[in-house]
PDBQT receptor file of N, H, CA, C and O in Angstrom, charges set to zero:
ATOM      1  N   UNK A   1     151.396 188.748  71.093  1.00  0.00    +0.000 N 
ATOM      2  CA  UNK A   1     151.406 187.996  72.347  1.00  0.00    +0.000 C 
ATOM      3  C   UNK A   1     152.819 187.506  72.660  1.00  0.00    +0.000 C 
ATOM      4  O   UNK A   1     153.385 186.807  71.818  1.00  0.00    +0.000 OA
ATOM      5  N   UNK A   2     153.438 187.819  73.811  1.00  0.00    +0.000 N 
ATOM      6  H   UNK A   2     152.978 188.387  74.494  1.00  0.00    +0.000 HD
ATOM      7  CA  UNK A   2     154.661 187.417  73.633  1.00  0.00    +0.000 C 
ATOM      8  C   UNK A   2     154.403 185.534  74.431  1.00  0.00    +0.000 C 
ATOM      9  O   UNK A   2     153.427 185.221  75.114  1.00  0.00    +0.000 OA
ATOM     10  N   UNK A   3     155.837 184.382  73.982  1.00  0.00    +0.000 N 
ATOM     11  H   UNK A   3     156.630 184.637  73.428  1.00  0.00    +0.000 HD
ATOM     12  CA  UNK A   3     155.824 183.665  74.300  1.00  0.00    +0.000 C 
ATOM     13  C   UNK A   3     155.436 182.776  75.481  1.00  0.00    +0.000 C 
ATOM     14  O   UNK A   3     155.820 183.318  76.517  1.00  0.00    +0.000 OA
ATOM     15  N   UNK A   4     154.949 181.857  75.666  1.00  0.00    +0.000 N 
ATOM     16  H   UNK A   4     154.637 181.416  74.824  1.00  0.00    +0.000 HD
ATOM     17  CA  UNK A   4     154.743 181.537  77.022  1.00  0.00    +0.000 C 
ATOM     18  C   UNK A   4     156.157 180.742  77.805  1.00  0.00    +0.000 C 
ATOM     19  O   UNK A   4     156.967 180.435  76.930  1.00  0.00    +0.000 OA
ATOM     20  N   UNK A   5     156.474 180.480  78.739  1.00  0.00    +0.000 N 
ATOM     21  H   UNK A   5     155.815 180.729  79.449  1.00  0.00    +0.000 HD
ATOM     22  CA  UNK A   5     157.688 180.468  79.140  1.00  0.00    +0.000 C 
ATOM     23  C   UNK A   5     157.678 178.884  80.286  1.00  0.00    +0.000 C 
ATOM     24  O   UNK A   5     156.688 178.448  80.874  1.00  0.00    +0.000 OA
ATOM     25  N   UNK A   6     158.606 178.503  80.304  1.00  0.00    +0.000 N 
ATOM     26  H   UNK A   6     159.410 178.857  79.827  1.00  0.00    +0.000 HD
ATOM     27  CA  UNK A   6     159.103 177.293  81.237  1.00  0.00    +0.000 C 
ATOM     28  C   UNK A   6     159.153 177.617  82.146  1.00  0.00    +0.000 C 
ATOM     29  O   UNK A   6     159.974 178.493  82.417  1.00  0.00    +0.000 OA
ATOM     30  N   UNK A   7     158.247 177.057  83.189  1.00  0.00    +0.000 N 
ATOM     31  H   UNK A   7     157.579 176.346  82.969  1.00  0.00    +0.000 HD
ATOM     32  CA  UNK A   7     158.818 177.403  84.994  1.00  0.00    +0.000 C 
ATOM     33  C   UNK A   7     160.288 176.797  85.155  1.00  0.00    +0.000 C 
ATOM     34  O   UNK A   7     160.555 175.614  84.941  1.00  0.00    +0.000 OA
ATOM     35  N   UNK A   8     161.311 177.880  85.608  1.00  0.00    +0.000 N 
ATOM     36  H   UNK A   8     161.094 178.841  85.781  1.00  0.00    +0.000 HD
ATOM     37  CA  UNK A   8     162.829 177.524  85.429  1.00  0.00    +0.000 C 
ATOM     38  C   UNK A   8     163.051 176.708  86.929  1.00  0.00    +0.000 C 
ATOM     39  O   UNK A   8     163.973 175.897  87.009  1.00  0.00    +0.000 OA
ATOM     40  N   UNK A   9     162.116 176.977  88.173  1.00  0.00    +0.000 N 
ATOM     41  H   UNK A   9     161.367 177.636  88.108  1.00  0.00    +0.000 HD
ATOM     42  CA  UNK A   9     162.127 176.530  89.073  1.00  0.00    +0.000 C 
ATOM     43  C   UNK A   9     161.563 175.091  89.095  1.00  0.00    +0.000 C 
ATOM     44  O   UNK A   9     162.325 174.247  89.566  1.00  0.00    +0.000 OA
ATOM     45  N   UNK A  10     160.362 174.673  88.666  1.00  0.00    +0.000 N 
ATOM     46  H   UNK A  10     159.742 175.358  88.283  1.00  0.00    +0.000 HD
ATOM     47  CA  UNK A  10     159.976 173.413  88.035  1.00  0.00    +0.000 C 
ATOM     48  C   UNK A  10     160.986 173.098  87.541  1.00  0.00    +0.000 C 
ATOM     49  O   UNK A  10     161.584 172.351  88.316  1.00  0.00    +0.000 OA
ATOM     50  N   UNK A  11     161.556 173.273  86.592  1.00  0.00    +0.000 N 
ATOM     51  H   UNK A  11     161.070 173.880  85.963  1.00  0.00    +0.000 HD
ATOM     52  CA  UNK A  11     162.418 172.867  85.518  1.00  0.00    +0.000 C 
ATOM     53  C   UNK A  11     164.083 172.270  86.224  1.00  0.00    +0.000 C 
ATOM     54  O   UNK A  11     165.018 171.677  85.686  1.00  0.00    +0.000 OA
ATOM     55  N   UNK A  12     163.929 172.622  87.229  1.00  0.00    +0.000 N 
ATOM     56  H   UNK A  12     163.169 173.104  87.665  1.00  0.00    +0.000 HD
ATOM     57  CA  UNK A  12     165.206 172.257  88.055  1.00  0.00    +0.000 C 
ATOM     58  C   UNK A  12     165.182 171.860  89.157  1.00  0.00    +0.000 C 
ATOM     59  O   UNK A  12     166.081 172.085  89.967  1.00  0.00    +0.000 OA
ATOM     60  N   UNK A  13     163.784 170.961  89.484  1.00  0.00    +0.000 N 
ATOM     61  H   UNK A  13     163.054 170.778  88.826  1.00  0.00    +0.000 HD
ATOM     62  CA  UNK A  13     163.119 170.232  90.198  1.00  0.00    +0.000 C 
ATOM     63  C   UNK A  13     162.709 168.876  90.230  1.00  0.00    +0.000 C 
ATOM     64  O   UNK A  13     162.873 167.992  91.071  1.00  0.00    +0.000 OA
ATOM     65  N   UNK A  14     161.845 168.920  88.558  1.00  0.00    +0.000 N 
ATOM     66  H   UNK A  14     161.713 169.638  87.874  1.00  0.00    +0.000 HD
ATOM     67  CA  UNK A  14     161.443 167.773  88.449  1.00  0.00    +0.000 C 
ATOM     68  C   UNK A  14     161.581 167.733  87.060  1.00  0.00    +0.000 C 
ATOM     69  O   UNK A  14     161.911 168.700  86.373  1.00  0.00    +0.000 OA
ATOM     70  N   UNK A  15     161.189 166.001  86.426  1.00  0.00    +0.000 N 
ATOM     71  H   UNK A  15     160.922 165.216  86.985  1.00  0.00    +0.000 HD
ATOM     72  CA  UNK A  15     161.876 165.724  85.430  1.00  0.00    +0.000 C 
ATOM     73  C   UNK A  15     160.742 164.182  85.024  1.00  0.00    +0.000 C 
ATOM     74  O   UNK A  15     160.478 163.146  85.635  1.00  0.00    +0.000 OA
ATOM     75  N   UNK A  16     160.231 164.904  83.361  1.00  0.00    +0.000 N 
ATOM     76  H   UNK A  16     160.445 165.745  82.865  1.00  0.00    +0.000 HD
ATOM     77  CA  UNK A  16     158.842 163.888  83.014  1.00  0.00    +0.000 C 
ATOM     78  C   UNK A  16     159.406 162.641  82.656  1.00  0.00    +0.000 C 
ATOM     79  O   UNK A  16     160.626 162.740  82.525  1.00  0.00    +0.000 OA
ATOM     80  N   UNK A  17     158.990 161.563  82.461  1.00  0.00    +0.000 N 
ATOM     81  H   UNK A  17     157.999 161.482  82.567  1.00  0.00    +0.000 HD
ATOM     82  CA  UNK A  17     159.289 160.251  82.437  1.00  0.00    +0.000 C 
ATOM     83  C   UNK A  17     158.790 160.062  81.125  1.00  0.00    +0.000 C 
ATOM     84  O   UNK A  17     158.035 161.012  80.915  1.00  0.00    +0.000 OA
ATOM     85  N   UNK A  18     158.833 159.193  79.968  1.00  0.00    +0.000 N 
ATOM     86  H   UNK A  18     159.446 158.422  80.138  1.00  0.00    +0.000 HD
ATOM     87  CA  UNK A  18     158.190 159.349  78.669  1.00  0.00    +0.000 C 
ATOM     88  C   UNK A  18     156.853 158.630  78.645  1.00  0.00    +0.000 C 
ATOM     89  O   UNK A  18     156.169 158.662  77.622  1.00  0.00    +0.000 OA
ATOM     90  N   UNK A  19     156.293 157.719  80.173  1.00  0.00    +0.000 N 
ATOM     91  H   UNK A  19     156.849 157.693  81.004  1.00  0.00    +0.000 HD
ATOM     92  CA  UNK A  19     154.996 157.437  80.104  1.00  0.00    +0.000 C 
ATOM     93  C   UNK A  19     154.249 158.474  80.889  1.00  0.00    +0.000 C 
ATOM     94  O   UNK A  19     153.171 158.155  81.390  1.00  0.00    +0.000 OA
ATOM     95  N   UNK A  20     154.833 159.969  81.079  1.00  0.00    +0.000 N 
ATOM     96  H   UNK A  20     155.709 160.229  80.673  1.00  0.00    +0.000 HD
ATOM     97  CA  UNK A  20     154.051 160.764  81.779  1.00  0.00    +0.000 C 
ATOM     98  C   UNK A  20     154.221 160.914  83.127  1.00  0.00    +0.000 C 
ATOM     99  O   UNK A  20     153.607 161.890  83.561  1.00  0.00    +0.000 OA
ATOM    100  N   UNK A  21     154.881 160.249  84.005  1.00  0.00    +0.000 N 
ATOM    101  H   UNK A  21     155.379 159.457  83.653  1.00  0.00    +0.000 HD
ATOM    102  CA  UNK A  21     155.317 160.213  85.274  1.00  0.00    +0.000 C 
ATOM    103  C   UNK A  21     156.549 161.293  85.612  1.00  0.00    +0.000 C 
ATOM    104  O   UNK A  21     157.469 161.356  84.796  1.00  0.00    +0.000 OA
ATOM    105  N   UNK A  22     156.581 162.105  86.746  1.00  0.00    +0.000 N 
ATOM    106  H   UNK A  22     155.833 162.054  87.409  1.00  0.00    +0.000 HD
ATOM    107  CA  UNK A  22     157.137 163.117  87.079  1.00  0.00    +0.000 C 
ATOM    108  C   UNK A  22     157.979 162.316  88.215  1.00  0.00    +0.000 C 
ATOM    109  O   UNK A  22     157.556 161.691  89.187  1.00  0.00    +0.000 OA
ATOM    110  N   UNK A  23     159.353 162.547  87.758  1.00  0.00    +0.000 N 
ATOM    111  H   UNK A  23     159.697 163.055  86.968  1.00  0.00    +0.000 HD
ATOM    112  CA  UNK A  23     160.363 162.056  88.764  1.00  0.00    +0.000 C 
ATOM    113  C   UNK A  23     161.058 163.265  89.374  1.00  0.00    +0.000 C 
ATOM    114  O   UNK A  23     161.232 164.249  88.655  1.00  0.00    +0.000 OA
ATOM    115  N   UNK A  24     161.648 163.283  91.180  1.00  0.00    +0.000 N 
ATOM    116  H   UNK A  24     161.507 162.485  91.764  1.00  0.00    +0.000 HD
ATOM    117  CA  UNK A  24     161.595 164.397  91.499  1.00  0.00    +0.000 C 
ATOM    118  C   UNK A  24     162.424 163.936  92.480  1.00  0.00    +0.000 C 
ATOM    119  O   UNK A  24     162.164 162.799  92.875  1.00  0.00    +0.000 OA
ATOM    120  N   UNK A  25     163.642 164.674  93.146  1.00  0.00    +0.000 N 
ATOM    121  H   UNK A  25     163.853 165.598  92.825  1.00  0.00    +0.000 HD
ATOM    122  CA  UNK A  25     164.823 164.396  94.214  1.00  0.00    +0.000 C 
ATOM    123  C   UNK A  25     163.908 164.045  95.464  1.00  0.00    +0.000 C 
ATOM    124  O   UNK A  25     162.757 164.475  95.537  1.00  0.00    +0.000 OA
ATOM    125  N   UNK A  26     164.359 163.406  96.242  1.00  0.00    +0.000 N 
ATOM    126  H   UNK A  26     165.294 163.056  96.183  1.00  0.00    +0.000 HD
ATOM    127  CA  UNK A  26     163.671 163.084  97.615  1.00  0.00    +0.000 C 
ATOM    128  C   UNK A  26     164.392 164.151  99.092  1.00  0.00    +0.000 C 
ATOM    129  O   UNK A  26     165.538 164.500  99.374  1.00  0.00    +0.000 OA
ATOM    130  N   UNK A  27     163.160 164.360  99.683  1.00  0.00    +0.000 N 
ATOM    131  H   UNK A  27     162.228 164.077  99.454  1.00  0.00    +0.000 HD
ATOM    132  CA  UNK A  27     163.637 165.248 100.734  1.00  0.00    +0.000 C 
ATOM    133  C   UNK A  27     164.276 164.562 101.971  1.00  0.00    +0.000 C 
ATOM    134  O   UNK A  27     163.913 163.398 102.137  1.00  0.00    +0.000 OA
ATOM    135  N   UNK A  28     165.009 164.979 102.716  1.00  0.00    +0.000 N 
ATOM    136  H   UNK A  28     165.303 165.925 102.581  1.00  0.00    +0.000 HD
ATOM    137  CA  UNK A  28     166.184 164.752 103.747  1.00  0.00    +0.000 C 
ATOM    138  C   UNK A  28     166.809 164.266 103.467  1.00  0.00    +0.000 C 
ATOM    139  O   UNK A  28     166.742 163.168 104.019  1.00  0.00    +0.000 OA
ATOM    140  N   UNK A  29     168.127 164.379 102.357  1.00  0.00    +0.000 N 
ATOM    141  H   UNK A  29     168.181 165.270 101.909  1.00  0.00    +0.000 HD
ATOM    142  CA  UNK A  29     168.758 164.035 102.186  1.00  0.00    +0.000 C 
ATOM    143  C   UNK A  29     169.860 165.016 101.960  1.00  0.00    +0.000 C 
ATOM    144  O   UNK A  29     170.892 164.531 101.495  1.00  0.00    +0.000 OA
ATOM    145  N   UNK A  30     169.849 166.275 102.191  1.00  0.00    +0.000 N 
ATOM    146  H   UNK A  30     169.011 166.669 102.569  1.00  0.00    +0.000 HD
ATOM    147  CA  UNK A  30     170.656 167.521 101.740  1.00  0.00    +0.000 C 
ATOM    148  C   UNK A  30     172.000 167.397 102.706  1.00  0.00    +0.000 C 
ATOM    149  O   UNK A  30     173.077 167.605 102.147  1.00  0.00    +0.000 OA
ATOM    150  N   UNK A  31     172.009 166.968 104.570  1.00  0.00    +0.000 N 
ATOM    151  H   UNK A  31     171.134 166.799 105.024  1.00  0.00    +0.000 HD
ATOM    152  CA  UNK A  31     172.837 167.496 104.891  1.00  0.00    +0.000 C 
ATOM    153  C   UNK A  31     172.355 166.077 106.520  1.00  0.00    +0.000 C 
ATOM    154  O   UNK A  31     171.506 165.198 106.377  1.00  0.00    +0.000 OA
ATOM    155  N   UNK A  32     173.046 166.258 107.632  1.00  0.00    +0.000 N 
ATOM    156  H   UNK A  32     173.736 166.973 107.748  1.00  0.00    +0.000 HD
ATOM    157  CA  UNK A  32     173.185 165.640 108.759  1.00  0.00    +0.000 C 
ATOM    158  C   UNK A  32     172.573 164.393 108.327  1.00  0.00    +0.000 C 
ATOM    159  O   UNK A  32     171.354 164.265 108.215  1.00  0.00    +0.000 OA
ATOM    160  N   UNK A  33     173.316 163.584 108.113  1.00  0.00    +0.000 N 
ATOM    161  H   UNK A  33     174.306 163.687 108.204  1.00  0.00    +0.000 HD
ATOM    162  CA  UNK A  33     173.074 162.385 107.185  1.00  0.00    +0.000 C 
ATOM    163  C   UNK A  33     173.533 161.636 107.973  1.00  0.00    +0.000 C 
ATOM    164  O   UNK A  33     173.131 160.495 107.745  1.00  0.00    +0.000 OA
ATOM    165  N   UNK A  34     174.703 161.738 109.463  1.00  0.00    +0.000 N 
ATOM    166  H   UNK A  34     175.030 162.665 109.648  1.00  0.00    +0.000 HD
ATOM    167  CA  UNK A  34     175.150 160.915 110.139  1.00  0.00    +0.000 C 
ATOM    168  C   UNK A  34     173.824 160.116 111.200  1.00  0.00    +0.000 C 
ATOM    169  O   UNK A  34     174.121 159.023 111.680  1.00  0.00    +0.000 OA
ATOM    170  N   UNK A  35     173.035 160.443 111.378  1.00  0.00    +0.000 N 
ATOM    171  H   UNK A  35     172.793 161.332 110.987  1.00  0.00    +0.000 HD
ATOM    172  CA  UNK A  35     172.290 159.930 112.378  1.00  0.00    +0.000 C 
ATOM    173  C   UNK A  35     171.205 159.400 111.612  1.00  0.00    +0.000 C 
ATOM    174  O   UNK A  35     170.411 158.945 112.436  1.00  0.00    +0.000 OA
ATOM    175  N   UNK A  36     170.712 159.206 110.304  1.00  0.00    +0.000 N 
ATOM    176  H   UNK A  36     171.357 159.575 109.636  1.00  0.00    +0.000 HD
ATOM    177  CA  UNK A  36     170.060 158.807 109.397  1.00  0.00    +0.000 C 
ATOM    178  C   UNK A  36     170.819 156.829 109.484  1.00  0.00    +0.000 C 
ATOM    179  O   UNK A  36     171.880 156.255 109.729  1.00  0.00    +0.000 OA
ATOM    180  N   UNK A  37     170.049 156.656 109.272  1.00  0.00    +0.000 N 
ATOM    181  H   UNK A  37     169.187 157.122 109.073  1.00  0.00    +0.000 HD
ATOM    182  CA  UNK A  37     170.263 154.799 109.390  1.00  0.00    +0.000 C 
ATOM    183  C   UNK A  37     170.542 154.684 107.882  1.00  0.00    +0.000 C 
ATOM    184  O   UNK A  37     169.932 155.339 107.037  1.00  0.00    +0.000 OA
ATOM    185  N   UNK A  38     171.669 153.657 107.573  1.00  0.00    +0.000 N 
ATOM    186  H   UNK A  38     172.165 153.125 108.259  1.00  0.00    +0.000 HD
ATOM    187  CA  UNK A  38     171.906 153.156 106.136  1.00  0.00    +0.000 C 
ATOM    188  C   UNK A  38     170.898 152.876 105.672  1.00  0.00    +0.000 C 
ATOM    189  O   UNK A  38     170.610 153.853 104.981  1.00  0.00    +0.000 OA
ATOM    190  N   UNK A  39     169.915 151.958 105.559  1.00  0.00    +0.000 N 
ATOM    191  H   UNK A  39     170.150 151.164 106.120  1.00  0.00    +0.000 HD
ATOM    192  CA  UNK A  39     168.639 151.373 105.422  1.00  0.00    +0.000 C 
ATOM    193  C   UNK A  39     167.975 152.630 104.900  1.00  0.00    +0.000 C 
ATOM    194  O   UNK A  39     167.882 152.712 103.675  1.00  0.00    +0.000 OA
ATOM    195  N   UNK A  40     167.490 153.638 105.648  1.00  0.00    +0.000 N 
ATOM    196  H   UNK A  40     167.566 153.572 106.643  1.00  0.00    +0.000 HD
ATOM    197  CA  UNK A  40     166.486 155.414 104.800  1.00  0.00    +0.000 C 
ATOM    198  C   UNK A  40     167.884 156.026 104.071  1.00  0.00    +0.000 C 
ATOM    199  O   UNK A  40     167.578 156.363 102.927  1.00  0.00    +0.000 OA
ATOM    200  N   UNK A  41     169.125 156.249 104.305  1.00  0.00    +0.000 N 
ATOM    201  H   UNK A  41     169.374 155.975 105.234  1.00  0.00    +0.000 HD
ATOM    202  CA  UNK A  41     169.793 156.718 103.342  1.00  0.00    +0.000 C 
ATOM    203  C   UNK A  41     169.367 155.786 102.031  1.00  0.00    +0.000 C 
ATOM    204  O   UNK A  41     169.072 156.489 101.065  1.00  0.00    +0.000 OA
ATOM    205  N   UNK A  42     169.301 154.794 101.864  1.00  0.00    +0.000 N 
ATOM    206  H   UNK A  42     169.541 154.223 102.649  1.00  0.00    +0.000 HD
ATOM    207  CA  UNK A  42     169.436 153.721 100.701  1.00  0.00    +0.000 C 
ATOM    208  C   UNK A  42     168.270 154.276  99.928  1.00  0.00    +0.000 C 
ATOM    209  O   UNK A  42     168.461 155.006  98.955  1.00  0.00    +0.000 OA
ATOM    210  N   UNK A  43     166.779 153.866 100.441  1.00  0.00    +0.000 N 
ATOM    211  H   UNK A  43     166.624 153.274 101.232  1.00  0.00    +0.000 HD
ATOM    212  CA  UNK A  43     166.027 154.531 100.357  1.00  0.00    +0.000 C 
ATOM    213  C   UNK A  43     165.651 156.125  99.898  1.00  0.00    +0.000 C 
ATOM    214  O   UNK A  43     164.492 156.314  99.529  1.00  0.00    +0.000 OA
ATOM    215  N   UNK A  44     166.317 156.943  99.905  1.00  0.00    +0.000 N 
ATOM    216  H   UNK A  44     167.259 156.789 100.206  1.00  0.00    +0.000 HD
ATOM    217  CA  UNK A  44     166.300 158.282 100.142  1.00  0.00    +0.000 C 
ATOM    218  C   UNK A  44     167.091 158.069  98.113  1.00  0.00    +0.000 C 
ATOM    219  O   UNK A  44     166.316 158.409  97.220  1.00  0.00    +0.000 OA
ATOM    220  N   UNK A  45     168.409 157.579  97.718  1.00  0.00    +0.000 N 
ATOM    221  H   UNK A  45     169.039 157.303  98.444  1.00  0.00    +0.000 HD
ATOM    222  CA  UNK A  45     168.960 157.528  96.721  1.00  0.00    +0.000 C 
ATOM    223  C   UNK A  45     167.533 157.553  95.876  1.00  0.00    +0.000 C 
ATOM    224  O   UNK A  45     166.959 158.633  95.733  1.00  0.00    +0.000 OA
ATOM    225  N   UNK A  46     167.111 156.631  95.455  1.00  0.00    +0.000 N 
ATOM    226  H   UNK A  46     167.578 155.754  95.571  1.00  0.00    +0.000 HD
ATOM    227  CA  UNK A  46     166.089 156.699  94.625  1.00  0.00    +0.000 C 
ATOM    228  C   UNK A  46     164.826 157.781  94.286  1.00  0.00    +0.000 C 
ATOM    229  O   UNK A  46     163.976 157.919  95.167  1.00  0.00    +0.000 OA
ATOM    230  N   UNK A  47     164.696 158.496  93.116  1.00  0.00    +0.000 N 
ATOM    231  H   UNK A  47     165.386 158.384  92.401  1.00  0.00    +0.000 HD
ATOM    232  CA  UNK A  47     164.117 159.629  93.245  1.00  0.00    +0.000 C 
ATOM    233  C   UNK A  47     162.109 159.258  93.587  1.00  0.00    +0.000 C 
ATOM    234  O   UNK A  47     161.538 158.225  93.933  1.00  0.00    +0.000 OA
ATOM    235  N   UNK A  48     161.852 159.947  93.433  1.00  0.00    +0.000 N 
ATOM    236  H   UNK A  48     162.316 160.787  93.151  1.00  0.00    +0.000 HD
ATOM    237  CA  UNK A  48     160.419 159.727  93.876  1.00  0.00    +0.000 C 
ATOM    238  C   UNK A  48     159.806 159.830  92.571  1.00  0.00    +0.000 C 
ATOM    239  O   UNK A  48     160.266 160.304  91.532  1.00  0.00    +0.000 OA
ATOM    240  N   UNK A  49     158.525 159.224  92.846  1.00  0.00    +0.000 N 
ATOM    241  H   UNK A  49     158.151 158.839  93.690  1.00  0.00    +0.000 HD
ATOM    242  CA  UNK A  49     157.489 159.655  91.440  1.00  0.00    +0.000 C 
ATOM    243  C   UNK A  49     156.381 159.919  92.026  1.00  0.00    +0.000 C 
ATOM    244  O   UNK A  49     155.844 159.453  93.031  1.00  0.00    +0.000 OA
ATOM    245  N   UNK A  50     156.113 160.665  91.340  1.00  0.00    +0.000 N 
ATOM    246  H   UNK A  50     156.549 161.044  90.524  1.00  0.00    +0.000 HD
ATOM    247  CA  UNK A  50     154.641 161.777  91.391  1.00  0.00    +0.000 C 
ATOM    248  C   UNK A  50     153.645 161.251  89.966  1.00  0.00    +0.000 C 
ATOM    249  O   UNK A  50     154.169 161.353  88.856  1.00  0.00    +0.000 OA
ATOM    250  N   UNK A  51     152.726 160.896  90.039  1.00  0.00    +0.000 N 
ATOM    251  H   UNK A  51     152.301 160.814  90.940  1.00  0.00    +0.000 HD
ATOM    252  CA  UNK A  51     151.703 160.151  89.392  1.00  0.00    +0.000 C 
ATOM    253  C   UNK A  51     150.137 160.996  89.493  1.00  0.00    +0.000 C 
ATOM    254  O   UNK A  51     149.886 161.583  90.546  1.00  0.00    +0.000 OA
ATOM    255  N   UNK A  52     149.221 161.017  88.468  1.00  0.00    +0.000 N 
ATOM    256  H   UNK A  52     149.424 160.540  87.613  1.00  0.00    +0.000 HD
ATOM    257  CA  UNK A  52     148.325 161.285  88.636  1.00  0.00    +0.000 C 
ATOM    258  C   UNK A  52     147.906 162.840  88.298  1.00  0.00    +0.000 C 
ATOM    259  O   UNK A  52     148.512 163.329  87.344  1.00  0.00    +0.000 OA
ATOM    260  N   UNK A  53     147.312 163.357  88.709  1.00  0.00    +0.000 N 
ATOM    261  H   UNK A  53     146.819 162.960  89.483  1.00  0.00    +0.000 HD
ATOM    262  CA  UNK A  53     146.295 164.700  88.557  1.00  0.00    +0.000 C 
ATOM    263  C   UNK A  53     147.604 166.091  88.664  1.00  0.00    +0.000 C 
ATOM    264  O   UNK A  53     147.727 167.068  87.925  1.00  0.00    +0.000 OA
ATOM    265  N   UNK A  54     148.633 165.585  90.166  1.00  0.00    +0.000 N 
ATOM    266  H   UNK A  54     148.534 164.792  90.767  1.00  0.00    +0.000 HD
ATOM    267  CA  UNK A  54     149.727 166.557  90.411  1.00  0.00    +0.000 C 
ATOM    268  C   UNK A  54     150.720 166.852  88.840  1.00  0.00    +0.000 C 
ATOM    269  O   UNK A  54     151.144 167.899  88.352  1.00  0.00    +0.000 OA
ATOM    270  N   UNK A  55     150.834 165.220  88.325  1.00  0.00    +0.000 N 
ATOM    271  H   UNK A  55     150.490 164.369  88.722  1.00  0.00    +0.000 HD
ATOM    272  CA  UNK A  55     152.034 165.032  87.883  1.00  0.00    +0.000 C 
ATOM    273  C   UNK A  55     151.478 165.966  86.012  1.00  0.00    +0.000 C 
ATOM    274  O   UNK A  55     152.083 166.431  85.046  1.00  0.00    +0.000 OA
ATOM    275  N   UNK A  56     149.900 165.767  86.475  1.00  0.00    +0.000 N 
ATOM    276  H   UNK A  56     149.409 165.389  87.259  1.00  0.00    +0.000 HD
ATOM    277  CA  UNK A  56     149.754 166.475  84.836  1.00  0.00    +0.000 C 
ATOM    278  C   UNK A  56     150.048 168.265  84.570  1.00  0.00    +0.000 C 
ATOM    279  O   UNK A  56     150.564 168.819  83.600  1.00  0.00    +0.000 OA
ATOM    280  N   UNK A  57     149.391 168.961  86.078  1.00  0.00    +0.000 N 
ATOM    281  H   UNK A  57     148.972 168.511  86.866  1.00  0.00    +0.000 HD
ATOM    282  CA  UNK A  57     149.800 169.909  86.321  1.00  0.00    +0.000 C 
ATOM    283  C   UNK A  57     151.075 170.433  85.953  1.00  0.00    +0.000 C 
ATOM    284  O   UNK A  57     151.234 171.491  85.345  1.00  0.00    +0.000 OA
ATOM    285  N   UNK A  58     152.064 169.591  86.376  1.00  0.00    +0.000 N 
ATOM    286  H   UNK A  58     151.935 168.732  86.870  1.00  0.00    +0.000 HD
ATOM    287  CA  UNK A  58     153.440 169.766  86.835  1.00  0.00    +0.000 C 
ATOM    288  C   UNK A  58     154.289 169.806  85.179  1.00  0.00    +0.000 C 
ATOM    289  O   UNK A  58     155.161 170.626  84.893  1.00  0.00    +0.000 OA
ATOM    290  N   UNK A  59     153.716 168.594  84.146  1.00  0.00    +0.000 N 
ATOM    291  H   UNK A  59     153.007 167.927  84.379  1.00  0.00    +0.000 HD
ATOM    292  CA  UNK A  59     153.985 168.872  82.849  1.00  0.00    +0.000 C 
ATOM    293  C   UNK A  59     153.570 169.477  82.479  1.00  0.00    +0.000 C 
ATOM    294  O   UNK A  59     153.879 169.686  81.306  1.00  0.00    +0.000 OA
ATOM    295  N   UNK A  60     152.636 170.218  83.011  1.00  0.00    +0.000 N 
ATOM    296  H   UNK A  60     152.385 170.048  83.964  1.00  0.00    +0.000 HD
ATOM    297  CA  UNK A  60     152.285 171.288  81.651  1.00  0.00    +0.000 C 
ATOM    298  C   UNK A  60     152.823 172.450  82.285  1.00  0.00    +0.000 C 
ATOM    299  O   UNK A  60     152.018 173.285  81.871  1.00  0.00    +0.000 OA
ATOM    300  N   UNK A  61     153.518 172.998  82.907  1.00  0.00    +0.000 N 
ATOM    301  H   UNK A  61     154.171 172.320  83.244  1.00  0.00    +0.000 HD
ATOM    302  CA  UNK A  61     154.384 173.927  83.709  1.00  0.00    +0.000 C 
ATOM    303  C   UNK A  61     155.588 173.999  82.980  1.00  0.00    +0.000 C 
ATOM    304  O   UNK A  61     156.087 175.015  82.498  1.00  0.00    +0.000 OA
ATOM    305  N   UNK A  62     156.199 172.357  82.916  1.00  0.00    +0.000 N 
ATOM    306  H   UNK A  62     155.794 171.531  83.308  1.00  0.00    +0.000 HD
ATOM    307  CA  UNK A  62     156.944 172.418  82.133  1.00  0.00    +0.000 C 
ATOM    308  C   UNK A  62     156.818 172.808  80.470  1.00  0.00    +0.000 C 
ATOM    309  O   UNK A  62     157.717 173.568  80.111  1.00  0.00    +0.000 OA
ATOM    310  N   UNK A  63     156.010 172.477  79.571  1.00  0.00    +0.000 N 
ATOM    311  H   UNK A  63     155.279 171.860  79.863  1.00  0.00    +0.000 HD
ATOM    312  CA  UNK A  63     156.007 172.560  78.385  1.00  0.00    +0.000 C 
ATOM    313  C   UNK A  63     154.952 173.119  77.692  1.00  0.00    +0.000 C 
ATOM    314  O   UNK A  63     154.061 172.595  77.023  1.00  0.00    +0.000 OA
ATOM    315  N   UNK A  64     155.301 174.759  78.078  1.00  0.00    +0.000 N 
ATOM    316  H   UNK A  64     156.024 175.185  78.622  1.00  0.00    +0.000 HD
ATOM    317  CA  UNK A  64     153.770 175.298  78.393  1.00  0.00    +0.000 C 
ATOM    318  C   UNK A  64     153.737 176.120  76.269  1.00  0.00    +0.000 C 
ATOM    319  O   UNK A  64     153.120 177.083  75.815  1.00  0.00    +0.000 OA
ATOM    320  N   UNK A  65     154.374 175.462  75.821  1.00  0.00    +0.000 N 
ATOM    321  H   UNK A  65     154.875 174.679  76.190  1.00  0.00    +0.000 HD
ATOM    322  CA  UNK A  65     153.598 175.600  74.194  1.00  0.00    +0.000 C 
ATOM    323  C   UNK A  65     153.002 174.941  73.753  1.00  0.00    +0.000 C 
ATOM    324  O   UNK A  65     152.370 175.228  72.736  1.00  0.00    +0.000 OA
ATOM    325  N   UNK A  66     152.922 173.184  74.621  1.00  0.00    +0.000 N 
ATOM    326  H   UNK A  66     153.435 172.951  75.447  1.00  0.00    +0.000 HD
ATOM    327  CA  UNK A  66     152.371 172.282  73.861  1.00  0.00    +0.000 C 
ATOM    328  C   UNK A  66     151.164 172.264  74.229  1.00  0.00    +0.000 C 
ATOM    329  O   UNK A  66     150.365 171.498  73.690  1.00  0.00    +0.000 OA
TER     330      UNK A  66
């Protein structure tokens, strides 16, 4: 049987937390940032968390021997 393998795309996406929580970049923030209000830029810095049923999926994508 050959190995089972890391989603490399997951893997350079999102990122597990050690109580199980999936932390993950926030969207609109890539580019035309001038018309964005300081206040949602500020907002936008902080990554997001993904919790729950998604976030178990999402680890085991990542660490698919365990």
């Amino acid at each position: 049987m050959p190995k089972q393998k890391t989603h490399k795309g997951m893997q350079k996406r999102f990122k597990v937390t050690g109580t199980g929580k999936v932390k993950h970049r926030n969207s609109n923030r890539g580019h035309i940032m001038g018309k964005k209000s300081a206040s949602r830029k500020r907002r936008l810095r902080q990554d997001g968390v993904i919790c729950g049923t998604l976030a178990k999926k999402i680890a085991l994508a990542l660490k698919p021997g365990a």
